[in-house]
C-alpha positions as CSV (number, residue, x, y, z in Angstrom):
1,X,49.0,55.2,-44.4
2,X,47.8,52.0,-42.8
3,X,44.2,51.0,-43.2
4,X,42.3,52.1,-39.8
5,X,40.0,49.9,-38.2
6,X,38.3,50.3,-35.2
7,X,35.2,49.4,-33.1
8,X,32.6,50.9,-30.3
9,X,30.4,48.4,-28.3
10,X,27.0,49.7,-28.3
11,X,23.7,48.6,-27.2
12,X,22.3,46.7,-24.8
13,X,24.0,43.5,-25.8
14,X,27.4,44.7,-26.2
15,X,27.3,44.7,-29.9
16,X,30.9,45.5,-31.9
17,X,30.1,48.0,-34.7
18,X,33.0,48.2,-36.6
19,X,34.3,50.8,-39.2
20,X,37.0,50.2,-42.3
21,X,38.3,53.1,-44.1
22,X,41.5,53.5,-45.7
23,X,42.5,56.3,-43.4
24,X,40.9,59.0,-41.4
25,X,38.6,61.6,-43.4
26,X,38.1,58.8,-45.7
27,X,35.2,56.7,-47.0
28,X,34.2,53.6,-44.7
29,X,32.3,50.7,-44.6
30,X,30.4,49.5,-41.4
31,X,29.8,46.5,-40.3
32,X,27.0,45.5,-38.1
33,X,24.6,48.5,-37.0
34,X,22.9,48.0,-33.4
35,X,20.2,50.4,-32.2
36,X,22.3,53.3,-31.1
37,X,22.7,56.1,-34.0
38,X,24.4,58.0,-31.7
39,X,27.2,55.9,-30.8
40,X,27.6,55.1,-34.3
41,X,27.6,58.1,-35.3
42,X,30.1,59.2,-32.3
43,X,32.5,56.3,-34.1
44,X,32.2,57.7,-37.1
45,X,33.5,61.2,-36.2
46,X,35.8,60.1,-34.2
47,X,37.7,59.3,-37.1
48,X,36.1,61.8,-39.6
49,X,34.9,59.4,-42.1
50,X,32.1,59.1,-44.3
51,X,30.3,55.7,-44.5
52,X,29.4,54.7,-47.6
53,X,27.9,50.8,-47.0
54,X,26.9,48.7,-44.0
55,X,27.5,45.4,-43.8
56,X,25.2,43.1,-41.6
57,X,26.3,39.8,-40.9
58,X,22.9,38.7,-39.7
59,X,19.8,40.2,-38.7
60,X,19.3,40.0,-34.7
61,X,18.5,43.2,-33.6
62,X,21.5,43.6,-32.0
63,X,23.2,43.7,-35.6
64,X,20.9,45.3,-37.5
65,X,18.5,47.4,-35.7
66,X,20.2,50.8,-36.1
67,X,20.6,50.6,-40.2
68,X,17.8,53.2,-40.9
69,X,20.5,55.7,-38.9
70,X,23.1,55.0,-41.4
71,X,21.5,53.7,-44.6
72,X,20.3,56.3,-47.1
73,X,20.5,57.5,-50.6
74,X,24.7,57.5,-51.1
75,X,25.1,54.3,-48.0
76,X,23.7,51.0,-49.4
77,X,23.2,48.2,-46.6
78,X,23.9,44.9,-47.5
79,X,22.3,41.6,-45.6
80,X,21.5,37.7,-46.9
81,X,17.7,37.6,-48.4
82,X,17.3,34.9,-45.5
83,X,17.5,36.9,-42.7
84,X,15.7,39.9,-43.9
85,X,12.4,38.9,-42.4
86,X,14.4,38.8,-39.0
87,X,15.7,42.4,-39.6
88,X,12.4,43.5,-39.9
89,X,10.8,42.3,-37.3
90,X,13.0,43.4,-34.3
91,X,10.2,43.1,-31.7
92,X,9.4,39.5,-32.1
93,X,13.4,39.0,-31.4
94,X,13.5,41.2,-28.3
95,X,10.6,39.7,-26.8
96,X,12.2,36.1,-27.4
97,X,15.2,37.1,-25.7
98,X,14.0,39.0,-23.2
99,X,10.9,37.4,-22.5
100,X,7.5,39.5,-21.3
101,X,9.7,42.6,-20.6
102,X,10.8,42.6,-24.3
103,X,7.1,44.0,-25.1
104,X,8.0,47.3,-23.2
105,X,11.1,48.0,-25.1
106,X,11.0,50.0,-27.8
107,X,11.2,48.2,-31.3
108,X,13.5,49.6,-33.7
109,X,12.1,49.8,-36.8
110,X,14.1,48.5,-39.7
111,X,12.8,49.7,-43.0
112,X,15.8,50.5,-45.1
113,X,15.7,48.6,-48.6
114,X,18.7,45.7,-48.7
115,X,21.4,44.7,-51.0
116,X,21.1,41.1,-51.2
117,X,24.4,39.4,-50.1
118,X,25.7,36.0,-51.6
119,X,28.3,33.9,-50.5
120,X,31.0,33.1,-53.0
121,X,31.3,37.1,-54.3
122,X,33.1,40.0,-53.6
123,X,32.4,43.4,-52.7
124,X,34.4,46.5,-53.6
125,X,33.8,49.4,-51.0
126,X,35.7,52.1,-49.6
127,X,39.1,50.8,-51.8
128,X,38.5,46.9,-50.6
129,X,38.2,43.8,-51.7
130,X,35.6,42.2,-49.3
131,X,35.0,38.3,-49.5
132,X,31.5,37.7,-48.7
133,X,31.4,33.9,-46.5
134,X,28.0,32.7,-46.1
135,X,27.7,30.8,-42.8
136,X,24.8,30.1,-41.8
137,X,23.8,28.1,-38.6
138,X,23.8,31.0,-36.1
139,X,20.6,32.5,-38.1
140,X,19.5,30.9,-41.6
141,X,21.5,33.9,-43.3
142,X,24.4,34.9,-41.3
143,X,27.7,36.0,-43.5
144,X,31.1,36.4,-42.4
145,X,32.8,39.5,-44.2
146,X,36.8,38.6,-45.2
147,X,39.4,41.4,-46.2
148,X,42.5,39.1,-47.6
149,X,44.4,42.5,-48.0
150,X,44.0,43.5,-44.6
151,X,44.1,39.8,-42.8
152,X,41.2,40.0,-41.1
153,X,37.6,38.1,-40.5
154,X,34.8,39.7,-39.2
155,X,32.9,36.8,-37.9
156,X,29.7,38.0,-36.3
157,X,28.1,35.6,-34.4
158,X,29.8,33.0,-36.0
159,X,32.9,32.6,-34.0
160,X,34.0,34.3,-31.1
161,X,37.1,34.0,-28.5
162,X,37.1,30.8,-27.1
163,X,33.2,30.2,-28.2
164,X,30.9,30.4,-31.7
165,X,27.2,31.7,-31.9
166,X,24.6,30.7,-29.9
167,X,22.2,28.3,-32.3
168,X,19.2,27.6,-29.4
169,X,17.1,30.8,-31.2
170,X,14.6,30.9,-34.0
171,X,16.6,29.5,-37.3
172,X,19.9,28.6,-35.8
173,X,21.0,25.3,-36.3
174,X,24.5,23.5,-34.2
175,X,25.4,21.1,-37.0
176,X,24.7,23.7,-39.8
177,X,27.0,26.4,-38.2
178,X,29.5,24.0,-37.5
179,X,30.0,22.9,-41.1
180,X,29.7,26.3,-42.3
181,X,33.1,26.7,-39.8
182,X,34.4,23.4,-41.3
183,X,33.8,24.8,-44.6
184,X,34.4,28.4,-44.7
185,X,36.1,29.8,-41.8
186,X,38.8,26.5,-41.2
187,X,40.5,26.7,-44.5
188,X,41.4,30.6,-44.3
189,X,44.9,31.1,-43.1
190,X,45.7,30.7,-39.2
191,X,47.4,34.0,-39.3
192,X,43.9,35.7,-39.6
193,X,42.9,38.0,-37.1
194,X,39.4,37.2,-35.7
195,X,36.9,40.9,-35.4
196,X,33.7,38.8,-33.7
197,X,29.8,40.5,-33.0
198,X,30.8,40.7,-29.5
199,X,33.9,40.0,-27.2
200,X,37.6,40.6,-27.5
201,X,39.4,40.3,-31.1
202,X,41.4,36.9,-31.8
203,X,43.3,35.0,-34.2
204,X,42.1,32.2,-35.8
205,X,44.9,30.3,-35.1
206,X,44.4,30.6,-31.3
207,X,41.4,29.7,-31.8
208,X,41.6,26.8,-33.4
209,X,44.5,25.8,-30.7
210,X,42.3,26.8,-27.7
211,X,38.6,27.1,-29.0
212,X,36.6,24.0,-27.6
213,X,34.0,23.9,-30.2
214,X,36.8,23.5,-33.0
215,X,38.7,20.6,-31.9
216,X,36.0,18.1,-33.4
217,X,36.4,20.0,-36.6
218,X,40.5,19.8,-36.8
């Protein structure tokens, strides 16, 4: 049975939440929880599966705002220790990107405990071996999550189709994100197909053909 994979965008911001599992009715990892428990949940039983971790590559609200609807006793959530302040404080971030009408939108309130993610290790979830990048520049702790069985990246709001992660908000940082790409993303194989924070999917090898940010990097 192949491994399923599959994604909703949710939210206001047109956040992918994608799910892993080995098959339908099967345990599944998440990755990336925006504020809408009811279109993750929706995802979820579309394909009757269980989750059993979240994975956050960063904490913008837009990634990890909806993680107290999925986190519990039996579904750990795992985030770097340096953007759990960020996850926790989802108002401050919506009224930065949204300016004076971010004070009327509801903050979601992230108080779900964290697994501390590192790069360099491995996670085994759901029947996967799940690389753990640490790439930070588009916030201090952003991670990319890479599945060597499966061939695929999911980048975040690291790299995107044709683009990378904005770096003009609190903690992001150009020339940082762009040697975590140098040094972590680059040197997987060009064959690896690209499963970004928002946007189409992509391969890293047409991205590093056709992505303009890249080409001082190659």
């Amino acid at each position: 049975m192949p491994t399923l994979i599959d994604h909703d965008v949710l939210w206001y911001f047109g956040t992918n939440c994608w799910v892993m599992a080995s098959g339908p009715g099967s345990a599944a990892v998440v990755i990336d929880a925006p504020p809408d428990p009811t279109g993750i949940s929706d995802l979820l039983a579309r394909h009757d599966l269980t989750p059993i971790a979240v994975l956050v590559t960063h904490g913008h609200v837009d990634h990890a705002g909806g993680i107290d609807g999925i986190a519990g006793p039996t579904v750990a959530a795992y985030l770097h220790p340096d953007d759990v302040d960020m996850a926790r404080h989802p108002g401050e971030q919506l009224r930065a990107l949204l300016g004076s009408s971010g004070a009327a939108t509801s903050d979601p309130i992230v108080r779900s405990p964290f697994v501390d993610l590192a790069g360099g290790t491995s996670l085994h979830l759901a029947g996967f071996e799940i690389a753990v990048l640490y790439t930070p520049g588009h916030t201090p702790g952003h991670c990319c999550f890479h599945v060597p069985s499966e061939g695929v990246l999911f980048s975040g709001d690291q790299l995107f189709q044709g683009s990378i992660g904005r770096t003009d908000l609190p903690g992001g940082s150009y020339p940082t994100l762009m040697e975590s790409m140098r040094r972590e993303i680059l040197t997987l194989d060009a064959s690896t197909e690209v499963l970004p924070g928002h946007g189409p999917s992509t391969t890293l090898s047409a991205e590093r053909r056709h992505n303009p940010f890249l080409q001082e990097l190659l």
